[in-house]
N, CA, C, O and CB atoms as a CASP TS submission, in Angstrom:
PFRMAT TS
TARGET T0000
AUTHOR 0000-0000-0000
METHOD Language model
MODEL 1
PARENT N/A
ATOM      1  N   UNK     1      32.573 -12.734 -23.209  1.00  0.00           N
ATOM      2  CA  UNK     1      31.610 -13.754 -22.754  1.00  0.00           C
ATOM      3  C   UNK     1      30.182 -13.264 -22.963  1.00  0.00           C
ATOM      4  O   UNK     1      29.968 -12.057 -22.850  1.00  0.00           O
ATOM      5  CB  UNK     1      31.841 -14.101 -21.258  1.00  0.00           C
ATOM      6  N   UNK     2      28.976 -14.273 -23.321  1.00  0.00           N
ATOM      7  CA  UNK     2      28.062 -13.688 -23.577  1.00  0.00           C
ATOM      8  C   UNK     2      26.844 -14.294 -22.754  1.00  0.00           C
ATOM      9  O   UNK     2      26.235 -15.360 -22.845  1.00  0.00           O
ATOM     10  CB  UNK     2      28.011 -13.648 -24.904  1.00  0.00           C
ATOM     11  N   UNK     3      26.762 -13.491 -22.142  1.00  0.00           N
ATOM     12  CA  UNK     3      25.630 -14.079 -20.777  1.00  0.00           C
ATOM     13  C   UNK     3      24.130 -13.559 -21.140  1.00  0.00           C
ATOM     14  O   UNK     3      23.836 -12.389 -21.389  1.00  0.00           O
ATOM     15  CB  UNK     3      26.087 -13.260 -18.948  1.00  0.00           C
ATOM     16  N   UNK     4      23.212 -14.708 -21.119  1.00  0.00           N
ATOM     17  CA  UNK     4      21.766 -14.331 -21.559  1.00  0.00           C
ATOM     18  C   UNK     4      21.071 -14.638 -19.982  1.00  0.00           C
ATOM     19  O   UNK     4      21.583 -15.344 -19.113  1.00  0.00           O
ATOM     20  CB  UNK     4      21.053 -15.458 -23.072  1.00  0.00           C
ATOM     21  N   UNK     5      20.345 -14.227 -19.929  1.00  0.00           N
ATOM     22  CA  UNK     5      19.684 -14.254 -18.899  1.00  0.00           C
ATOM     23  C   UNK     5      18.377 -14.835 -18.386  1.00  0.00           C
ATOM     24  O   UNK     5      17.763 -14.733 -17.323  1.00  0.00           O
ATOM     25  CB  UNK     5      19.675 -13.367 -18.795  1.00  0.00           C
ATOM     26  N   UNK     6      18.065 -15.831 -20.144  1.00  0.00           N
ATOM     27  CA  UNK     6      16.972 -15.992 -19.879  1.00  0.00           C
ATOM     28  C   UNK     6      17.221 -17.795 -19.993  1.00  0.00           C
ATOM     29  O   UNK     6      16.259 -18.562 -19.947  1.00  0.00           O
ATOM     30  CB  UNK     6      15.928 -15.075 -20.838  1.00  0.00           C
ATOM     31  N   UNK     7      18.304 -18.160 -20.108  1.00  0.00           N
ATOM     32  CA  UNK     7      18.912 -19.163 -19.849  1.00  0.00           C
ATOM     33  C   UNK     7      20.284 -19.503 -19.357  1.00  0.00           C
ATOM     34  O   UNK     7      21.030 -20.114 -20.122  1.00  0.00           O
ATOM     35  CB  UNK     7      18.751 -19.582 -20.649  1.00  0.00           C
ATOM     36  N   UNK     8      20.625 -19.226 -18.361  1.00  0.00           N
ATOM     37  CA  UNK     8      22.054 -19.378 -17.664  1.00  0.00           C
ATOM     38  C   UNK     8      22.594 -20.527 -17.571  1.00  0.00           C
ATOM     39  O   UNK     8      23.757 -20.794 -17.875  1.00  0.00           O
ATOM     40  CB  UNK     8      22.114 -18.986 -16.410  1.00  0.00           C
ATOM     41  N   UNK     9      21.606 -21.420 -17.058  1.00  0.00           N
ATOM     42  CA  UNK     9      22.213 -22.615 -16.905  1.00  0.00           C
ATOM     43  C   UNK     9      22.339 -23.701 -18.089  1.00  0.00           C
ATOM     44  O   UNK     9      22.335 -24.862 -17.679  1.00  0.00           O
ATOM     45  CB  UNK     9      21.568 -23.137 -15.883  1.00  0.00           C
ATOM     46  N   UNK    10      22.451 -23.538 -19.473  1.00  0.00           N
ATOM     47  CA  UNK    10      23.017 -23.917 -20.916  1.00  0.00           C
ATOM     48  C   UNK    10      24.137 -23.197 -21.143  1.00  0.00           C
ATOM     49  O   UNK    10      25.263 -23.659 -21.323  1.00  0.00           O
ATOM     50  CB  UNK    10      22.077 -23.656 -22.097  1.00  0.00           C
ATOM     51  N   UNK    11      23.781 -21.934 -21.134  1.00  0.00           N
ATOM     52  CA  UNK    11      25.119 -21.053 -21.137  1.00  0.00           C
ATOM     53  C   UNK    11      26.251 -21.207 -20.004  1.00  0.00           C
ATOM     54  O   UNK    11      27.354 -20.685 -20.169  1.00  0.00           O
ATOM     55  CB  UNK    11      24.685 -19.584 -21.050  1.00  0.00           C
ATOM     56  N   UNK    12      25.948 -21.920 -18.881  1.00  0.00           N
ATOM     57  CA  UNK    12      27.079 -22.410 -18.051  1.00  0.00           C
ATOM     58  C   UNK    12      27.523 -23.780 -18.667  1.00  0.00           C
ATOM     59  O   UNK    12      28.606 -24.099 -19.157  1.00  0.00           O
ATOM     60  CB  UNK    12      26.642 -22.567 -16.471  1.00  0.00           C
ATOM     61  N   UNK    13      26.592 -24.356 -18.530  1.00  0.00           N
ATOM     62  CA  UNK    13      27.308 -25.594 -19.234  1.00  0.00           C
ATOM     63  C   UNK    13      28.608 -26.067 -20.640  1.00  0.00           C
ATOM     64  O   UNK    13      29.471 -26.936 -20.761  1.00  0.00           O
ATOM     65  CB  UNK    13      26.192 -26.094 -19.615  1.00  0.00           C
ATOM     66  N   UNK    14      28.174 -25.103 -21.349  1.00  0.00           N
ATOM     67  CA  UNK    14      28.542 -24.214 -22.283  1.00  0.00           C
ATOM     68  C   UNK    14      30.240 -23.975 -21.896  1.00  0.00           C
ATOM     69  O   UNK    14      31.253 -24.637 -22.120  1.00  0.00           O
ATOM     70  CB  UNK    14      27.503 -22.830 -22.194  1.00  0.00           C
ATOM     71  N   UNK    15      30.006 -22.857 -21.299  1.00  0.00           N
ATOM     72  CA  UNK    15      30.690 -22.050 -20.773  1.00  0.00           C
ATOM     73  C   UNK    15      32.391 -22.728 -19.468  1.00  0.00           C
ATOM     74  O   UNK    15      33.584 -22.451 -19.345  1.00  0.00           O
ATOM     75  CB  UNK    15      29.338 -21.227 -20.110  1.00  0.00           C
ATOM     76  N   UNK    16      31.303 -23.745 -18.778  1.00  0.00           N
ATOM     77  CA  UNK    16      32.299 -24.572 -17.601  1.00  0.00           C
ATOM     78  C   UNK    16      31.976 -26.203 -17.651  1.00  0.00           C
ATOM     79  O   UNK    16      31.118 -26.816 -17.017  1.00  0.00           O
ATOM     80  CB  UNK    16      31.895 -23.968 -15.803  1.00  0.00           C
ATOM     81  N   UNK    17      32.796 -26.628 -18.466  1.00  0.00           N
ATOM     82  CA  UNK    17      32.633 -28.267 -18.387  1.00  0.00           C
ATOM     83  C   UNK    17      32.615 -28.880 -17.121  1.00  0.00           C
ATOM     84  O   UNK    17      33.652 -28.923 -16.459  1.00  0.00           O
ATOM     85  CB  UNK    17      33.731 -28.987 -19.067  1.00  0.00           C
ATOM     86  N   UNK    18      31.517 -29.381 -16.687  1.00  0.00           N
ATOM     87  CA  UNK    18      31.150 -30.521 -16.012  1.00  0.00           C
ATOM     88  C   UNK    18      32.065 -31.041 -15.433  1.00  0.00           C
ATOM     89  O   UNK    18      31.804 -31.554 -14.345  1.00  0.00           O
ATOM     90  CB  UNK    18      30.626 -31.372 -16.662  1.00  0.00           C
ATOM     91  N   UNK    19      33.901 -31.115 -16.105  1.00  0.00           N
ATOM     92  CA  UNK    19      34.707 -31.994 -15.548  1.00  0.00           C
ATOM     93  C   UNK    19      35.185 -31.454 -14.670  1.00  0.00           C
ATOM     94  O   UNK    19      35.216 -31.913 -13.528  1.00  0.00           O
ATOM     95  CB  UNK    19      35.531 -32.528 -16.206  1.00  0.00           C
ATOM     96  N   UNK    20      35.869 -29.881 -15.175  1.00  0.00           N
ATOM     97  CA  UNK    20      36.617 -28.483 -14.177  1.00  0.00           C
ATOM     98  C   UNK    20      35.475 -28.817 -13.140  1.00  0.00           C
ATOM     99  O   UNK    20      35.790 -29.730 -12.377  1.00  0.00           O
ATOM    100  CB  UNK    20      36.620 -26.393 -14.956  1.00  0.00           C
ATOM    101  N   UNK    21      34.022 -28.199 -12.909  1.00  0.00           N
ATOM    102  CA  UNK    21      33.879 -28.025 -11.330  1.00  0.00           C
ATOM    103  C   UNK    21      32.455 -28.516 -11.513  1.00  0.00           C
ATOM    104  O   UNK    21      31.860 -28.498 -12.591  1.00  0.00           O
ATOM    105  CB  UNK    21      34.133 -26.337 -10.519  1.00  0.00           C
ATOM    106  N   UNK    22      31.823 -29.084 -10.035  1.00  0.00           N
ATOM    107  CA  UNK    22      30.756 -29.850 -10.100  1.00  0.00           C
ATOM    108  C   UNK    22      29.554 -29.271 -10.334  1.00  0.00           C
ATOM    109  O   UNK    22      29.612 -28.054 -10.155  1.00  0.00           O
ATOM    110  CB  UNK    22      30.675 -30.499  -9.113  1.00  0.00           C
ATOM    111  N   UNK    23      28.258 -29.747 -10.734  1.00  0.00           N
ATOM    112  CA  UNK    23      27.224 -29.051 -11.066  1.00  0.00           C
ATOM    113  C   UNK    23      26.788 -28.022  -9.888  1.00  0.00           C
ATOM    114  O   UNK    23      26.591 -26.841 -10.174  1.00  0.00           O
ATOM    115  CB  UNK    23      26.195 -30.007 -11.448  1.00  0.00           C
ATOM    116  N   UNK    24      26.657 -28.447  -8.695  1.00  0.00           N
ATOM    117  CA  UNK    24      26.658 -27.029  -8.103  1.00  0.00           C
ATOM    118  C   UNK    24      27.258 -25.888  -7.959  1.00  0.00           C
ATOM    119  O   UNK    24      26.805 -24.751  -7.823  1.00  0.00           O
ATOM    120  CB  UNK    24      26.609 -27.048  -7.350  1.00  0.00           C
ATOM    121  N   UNK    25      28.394 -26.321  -8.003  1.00  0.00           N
ATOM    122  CA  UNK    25      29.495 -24.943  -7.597  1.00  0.00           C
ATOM    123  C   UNK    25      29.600 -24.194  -9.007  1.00  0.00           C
ATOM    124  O   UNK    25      29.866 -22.996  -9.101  1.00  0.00           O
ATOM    125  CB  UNK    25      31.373 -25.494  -7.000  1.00  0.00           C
ATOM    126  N   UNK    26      29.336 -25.125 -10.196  1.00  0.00           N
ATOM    127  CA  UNK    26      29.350 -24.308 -11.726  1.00  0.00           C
ATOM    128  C   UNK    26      28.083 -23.535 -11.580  1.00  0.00           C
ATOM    129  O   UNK    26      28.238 -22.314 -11.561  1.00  0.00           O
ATOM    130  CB  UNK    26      29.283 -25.391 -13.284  1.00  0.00           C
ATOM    131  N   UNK    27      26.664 -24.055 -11.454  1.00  0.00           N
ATOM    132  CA  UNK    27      25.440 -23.205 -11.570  1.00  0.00           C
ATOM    133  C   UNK    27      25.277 -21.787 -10.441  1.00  0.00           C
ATOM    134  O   UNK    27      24.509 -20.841 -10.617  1.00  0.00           O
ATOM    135  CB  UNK    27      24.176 -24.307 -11.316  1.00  0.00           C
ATOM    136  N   UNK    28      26.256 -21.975  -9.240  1.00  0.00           N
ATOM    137  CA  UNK    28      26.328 -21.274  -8.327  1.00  0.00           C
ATOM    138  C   UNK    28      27.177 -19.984  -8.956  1.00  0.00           C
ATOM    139  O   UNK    28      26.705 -18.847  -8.950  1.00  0.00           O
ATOM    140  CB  UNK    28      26.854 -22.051  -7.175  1.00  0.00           C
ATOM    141  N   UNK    29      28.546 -20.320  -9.523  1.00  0.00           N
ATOM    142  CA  UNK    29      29.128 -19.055 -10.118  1.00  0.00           C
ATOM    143  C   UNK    29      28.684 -18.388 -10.813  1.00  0.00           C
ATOM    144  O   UNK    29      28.953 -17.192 -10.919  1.00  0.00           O
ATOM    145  CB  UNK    29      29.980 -19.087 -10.635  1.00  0.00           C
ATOM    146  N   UNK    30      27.658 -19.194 -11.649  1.00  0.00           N
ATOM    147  CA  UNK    30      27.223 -18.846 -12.785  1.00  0.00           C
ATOM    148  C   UNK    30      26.063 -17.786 -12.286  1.00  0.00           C
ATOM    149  O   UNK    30      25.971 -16.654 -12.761  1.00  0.00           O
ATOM    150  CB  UNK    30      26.801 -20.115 -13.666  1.00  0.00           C
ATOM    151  N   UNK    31      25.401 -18.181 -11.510  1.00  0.00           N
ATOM    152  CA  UNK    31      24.284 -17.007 -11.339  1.00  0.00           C
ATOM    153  C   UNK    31      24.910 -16.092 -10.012  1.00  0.00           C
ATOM    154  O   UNK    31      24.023 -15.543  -9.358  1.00  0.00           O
ATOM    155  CB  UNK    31      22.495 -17.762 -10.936  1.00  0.00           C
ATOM    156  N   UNK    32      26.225 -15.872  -9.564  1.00  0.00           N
ATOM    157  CA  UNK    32      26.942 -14.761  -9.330  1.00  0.00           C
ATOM    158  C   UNK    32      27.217 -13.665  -9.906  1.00  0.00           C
ATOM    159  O   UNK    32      27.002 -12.482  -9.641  1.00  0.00           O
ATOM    160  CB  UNK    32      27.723 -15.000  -9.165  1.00  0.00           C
ATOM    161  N   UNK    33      28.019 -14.535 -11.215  1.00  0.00           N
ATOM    162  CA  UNK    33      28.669 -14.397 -12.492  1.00  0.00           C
ATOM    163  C   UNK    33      27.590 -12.935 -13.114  1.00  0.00           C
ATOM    164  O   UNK    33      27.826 -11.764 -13.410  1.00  0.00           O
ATOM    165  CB  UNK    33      28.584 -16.149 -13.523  1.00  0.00           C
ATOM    166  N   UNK    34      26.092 -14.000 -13.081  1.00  0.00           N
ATOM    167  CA  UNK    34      25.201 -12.959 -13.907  1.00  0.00           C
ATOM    168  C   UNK    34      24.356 -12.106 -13.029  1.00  0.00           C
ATOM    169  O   UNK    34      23.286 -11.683 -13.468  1.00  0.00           O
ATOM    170  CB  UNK    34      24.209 -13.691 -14.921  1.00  0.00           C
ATOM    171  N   UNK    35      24.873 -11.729 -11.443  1.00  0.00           N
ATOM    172  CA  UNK    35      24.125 -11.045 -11.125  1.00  0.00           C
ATOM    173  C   UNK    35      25.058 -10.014 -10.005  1.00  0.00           C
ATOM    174  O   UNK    35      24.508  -9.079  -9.423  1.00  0.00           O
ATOM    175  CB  UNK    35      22.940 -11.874 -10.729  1.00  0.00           C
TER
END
């Protein structure tokens, strides 16, 4: 997986479709994910 840091939240989108889990709980893992 390739996590940039200077845009996470494209690279989540990317990464976790919209359909699997809702925009919060995706942008929330996501900056777990990268930190």
């Amino acid at each position: 997986m390739k996590v940039r840091q200077d845009s996470p939240r494209p690279r989540a989108a990317k990464t976790v479709p919209t359909e699997r889990r809702p925009l919060s709980a995706q942008f929330d893992g996501d900056r777990r994910r990268l930190r």
